[in-house]
C-alpha positions in Angstrom: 16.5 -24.9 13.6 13.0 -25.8 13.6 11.6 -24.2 16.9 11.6 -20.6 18.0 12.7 -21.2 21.8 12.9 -17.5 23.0 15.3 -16.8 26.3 16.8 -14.2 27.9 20.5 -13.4 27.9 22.4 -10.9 30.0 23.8 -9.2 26.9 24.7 -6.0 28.7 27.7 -7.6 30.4 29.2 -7.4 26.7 28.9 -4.1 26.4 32.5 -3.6 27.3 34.2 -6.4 24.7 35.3 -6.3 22.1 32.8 -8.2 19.5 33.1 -9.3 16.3 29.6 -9.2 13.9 29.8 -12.4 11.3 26.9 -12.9 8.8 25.7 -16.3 8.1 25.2 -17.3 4.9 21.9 -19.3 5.3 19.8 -16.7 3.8 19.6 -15.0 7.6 20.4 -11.8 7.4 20.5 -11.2 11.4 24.2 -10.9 12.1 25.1 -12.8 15.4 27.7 -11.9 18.0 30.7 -14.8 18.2 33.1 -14.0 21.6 36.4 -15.5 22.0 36.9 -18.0 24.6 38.2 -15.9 27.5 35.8 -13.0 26.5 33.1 -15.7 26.7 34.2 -16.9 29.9 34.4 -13.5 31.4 30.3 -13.0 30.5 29.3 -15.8 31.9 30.8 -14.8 35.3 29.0 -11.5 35.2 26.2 -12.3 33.8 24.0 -13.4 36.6 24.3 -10.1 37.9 22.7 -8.4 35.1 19.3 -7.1 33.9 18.0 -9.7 31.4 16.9 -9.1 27.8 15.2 -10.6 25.4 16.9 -13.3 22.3 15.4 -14.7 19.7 16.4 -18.2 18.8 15.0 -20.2 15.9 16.6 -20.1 12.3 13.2 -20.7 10.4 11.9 -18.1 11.8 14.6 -15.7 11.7 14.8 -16.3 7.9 10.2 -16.5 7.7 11.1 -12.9 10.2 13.8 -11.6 7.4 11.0 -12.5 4.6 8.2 -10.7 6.7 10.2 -7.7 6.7 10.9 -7.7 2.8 7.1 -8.1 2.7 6.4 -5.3 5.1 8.8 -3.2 3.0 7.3 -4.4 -0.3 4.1 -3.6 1.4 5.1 0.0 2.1 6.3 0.7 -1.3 2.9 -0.5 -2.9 0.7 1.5 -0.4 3.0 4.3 -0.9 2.4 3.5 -4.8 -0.9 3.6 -4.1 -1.4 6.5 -2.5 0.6 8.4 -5.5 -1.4 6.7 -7.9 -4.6 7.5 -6.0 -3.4 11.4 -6.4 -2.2 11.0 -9.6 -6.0 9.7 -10.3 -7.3 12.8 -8.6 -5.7 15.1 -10.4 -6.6 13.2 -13.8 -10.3 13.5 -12.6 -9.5 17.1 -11.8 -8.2 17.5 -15.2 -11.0 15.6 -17.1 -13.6 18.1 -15.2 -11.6 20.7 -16.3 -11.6 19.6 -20.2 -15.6 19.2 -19.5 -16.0 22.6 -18.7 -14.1 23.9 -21.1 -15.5 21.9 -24.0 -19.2 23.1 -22.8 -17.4 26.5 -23.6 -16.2 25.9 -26.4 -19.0 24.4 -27.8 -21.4 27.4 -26.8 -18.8 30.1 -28.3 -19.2 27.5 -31.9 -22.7 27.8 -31.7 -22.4 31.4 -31.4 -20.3 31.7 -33.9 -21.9 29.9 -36.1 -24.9 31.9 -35.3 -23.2 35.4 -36.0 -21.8 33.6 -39.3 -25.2 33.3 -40.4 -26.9 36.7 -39.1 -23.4 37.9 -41.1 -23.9 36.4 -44.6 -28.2 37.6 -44.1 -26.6 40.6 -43.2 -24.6 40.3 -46.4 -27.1 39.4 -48.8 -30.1 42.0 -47.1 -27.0 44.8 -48.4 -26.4 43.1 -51.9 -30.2 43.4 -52.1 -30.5 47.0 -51.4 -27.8 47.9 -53.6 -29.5 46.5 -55.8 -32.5 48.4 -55.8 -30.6 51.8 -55.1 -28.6 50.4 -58.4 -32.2 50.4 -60.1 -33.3 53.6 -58.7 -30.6 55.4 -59.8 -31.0 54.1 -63.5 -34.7 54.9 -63.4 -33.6 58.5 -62.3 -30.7 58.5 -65.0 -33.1 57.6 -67.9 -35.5 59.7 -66.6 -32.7 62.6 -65.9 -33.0 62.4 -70.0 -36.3 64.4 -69.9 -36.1 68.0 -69.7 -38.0 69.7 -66.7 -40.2 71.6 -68.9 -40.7 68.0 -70.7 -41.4 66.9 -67.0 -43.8 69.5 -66.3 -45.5 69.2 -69.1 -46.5 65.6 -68.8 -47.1 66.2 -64.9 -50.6 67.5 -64.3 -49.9 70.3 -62.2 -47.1 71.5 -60.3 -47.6 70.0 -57.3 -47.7 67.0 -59.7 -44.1 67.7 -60.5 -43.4 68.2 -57.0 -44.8 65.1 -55.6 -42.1 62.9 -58.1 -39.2 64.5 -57.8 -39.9 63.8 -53.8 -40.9 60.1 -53.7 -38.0 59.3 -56.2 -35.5 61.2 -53.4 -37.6 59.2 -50.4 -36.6 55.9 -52.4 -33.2 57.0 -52.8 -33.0 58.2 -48.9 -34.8 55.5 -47.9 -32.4 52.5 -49.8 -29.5 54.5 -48.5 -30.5 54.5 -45.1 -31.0 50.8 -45.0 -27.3 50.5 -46.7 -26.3 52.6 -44.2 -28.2 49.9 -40.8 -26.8 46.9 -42.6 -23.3 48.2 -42.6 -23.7 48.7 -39.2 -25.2 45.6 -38.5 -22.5 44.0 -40.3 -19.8 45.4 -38.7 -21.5 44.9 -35.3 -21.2 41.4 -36.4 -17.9 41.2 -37.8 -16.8 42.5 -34.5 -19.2 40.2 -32.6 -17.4 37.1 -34.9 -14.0 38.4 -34.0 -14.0 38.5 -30.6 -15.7 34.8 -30.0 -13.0 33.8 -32.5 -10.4 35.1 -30.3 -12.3 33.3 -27.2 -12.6 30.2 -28.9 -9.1 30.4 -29.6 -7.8 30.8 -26.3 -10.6 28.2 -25.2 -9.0 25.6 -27.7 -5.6 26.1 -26.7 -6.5 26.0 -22.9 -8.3 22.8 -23.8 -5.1 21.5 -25.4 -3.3 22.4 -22.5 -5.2 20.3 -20.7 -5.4 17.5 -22.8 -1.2 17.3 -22.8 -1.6 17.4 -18.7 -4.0 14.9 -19.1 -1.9 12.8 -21.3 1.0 12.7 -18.8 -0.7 12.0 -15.7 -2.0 9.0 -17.4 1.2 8.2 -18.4 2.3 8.9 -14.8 -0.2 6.7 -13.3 0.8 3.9 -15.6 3.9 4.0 -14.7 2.7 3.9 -11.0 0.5 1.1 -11.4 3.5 -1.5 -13.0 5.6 -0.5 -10.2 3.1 -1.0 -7.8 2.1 -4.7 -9.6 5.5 -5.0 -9.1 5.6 -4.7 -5.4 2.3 -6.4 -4.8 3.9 -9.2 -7.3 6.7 -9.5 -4.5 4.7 -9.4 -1.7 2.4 -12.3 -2.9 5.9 -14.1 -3.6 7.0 -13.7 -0.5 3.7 -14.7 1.2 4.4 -18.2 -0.6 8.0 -18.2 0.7 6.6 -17.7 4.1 4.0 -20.3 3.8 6.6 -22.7 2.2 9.0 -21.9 5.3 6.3 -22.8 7.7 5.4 -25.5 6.7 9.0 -27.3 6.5 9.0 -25.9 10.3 5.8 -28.0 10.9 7.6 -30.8 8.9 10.4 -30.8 10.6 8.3 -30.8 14.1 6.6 -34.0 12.6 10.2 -35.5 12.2 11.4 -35.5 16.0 8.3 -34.9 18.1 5.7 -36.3 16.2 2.5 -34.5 15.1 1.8 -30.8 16.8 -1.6 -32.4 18.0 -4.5 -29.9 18.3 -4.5 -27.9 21.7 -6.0 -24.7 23.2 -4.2 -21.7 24.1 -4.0 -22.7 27.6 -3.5 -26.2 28.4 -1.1 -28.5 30.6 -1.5 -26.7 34.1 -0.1 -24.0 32.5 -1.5 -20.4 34.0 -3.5 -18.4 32.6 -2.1 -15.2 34.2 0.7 -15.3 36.2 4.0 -12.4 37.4 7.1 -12.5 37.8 10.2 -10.4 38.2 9.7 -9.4 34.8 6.0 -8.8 34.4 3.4 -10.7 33.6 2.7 -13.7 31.4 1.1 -16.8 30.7 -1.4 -18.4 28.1 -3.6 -15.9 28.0 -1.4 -13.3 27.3 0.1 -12.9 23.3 3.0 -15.3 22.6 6.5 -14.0 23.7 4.4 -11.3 25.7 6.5 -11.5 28.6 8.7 -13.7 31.0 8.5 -16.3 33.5 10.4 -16.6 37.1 12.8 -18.8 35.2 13.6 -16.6 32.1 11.9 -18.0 29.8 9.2 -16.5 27.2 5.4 -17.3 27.9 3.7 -19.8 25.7 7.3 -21.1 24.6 8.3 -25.0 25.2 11.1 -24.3 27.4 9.0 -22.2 29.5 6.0 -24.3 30.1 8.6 -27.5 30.7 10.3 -25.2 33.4 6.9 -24.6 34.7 6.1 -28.3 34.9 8.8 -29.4 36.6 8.2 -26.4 39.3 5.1 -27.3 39.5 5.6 -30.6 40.5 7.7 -28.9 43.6 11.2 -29.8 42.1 13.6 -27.3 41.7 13.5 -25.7 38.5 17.0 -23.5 38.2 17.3 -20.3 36.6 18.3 -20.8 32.9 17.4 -17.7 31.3 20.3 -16.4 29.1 22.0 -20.1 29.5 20.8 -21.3 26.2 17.6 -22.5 24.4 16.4 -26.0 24.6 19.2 -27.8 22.9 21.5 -26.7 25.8 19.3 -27.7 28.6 21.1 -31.3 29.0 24.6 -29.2 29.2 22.9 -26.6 32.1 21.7 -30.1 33.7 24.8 -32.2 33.8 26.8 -28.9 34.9 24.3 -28.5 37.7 24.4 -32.1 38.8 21.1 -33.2 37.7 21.1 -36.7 35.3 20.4 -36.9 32.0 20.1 -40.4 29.7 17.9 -41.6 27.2 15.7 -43.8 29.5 12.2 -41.6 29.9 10.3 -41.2 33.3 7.4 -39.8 34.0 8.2 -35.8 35.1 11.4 -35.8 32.8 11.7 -33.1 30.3 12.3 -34.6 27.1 14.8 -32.6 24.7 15.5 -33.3 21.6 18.6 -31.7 20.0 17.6 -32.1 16.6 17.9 -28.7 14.9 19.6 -25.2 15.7 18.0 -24.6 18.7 16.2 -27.8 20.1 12.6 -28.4 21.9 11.9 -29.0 25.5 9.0 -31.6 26.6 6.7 -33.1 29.2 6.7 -36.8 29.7 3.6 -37.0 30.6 3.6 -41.0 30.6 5.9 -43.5 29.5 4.1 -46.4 27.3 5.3 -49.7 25.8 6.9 -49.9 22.7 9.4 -47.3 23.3 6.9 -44.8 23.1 6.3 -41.7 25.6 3.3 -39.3 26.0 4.6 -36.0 25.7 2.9 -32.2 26.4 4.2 -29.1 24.8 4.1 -25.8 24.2 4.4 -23.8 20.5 4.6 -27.2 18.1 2.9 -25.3 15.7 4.3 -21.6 16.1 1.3 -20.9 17.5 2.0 -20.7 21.1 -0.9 -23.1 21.7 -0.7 -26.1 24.0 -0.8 -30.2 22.4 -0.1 -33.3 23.3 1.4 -36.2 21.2 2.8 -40.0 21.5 6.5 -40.1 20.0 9.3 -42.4 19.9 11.7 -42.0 22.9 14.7 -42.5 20.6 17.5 -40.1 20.4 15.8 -37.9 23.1 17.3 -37.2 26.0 16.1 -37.1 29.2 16.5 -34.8 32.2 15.8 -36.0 35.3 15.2 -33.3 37.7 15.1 -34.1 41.3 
């Protein structure tokens, strides 16, 4: 339960029996694979003849590996969130561009507007002005249309006199009617001018509306985004607590049974640095669970640095890959004829059974007190080598020859 002890397990001897999924119900989700007793017999007779693959084995982190993939998924969701909301942002910026322009538009066609209001209502008065004076010339000539022509010509001092008059008084009236005539004109030119930025302005206003309403719902879009995506990042900072929380009762419960994970380097023990097998390469300086050893066991993993030790030491080490994680070390031994008790010596591997799974360890030395040196592999989930000084109580002890 508290230590990821990876193996391998000759699984593709099941492929023809019939298995039976069960779910646990201690927040795992990962259904495991329960064979009746015959069928289990039968797999364990063909299974040394079969290509190994790989097992997981450690309940924390099957349930901290269940939370890191609701994170990952919570993740995905708020990136994909975020990528929405960063297009939803870019189209707002489009749209605010947009409403720039057209407001710069709308605020030259007012000012033009405005302008031809005013060149209008001159226009307007210049015409009431000159119908004003065409008004007075055309009472002067009424009250003078009172006097006869011979009156005319007799207060006139000569014909041409006369003449001269009757033509400046028809200039004047020309002359006002004329200017009539260029102001209509104007103002019409105007009105015409007016109507059409009108229309523009118009358009320009309702495009800007337009706009404004597209505007409106993206922001409403993109606030609606943005709680979704607090949302997820809400869960994934939850879960990041939940996986914090989970790791550290795994390093609590190593504290319990095999004392403190100590403070080691990635390599450490004897342990090699590079090293191939049958199954590739491994060893400490390659990723933990990178790849397998000659006895099937998972680099940088307890079990496979014990296995190690003891062939190191020029004992035999058997092949225990798919035969269990540590916990089931002390059954492989006593089936294979090799003792196990609870009296330490120095070259045992230690196993203590506390847990789901176990954890395999190096008696390094045995001191007084009931206390043993111990070295060890992935105490701290970190795949890192340590050494610490525990009680030899309830361990038990293999004694390979």
């Amino acid at each position: 339960m508290f230590f990821r002890r990876k193996y391998l397990t000759e699984h593709t001897a099941y492929a023809n029996l019939e298995l039976t999924m069960v779910h646990h119900t201690n927040h795992s989700t990962k259904p495991t694979l329960r064979l009746s007793p015959l069928l289990a017999a039968a797999a364990v007779v063909v299974s040394v003849v079969l290509t190994p693959v790989a097992v997981h084995a450690d309940q924390y982190d099957d349930m901290i590996n269940a939370k890191k993939q609701e994170q990952a998924l919570a993740q995905g969701q708020a990136n994909n969130l975020g990528a929405q909301a960063n297009d939803v942002q870019s189209q707002i910026n489009d749209l605010q561009n947009q409403i720039a322009s057209i407001q710069a538009q709308i605020d030259t066609n007012t000012a033009r507007q405005n302008e031809l209001t005013r060149q209008i209502e001159s226009a307007t008065q210049k015409l009431e002005e000159q119908k004003g004076l065409l008004a007075a010339n055309i009472r002067s000539m009424y009250i003078e249309g009172d006097i006869t022509p011979l009156e005319m010509i007799a207060s006139s001092k000569n014909l041409g006199d006369f003449v001269d008059k009757q033509e400046y008084r028809d200039r004047i009236k020309d002359s006002i009617s004329g200017t009539m005539d260029e102001i209509e004109r104007l103002k019409k030119q105007l009105d015409d001018q007016k109507k059409e930025v009108t229309q523009i302005l118009e358009q320009q206003k309702a495009l800007r509306g337009n706009l404004d309403q597209k505007n409106a719902e993206a922001g409403t879009k993109l606030s609606s985004i943005n709680q979704d995506k607090a949302q997820f990042d809400g869960q994934v900072q939850a879960l990041s607590k939940e996986i914090a929380s989970l790791r550290a009762q795994q390093l609590a419960a190593n504290a319990r049974f095999i004392g403190g994970a100590g403070s080691g380097v990635n390599c450490g023990g004897g342990y090699p640095g590079h090293a191939v097998s049958s199954f590739g390469k491994w060893g400490c300086n390659y990723a933990l669970d990178a790849g397998v050893d000659n006895w099937g066991m998972y680099n940088r993993e307890c079990v496979s640095y014990t296995a190690f030790k003891v062939a190191q030491s020029g004992r035999n080490m058997p092949y225990w890959g798919g035969r269990g994680n540590a916990k089931n070390w002390p059954g492989n031994a006593r089936g294979a004829g090799i003792p196990v008790d609870g009296n330490p010596r120095e070259g045992d591997v230690a196993i203590s059974t506390a847990g789901y799974y176990g954890h395999a360890m190096y008696v390094e030395a045995v001191l007084g007190g009931g206390k043993i040196l111990i070295s060890q592999y992935n105490a701290a989930w970190d795949g890192r080598y340590s050494e610490a000084v525990i009680s030899a109580s309830g361990l038990q002890f293999i004694h390979f020859p």
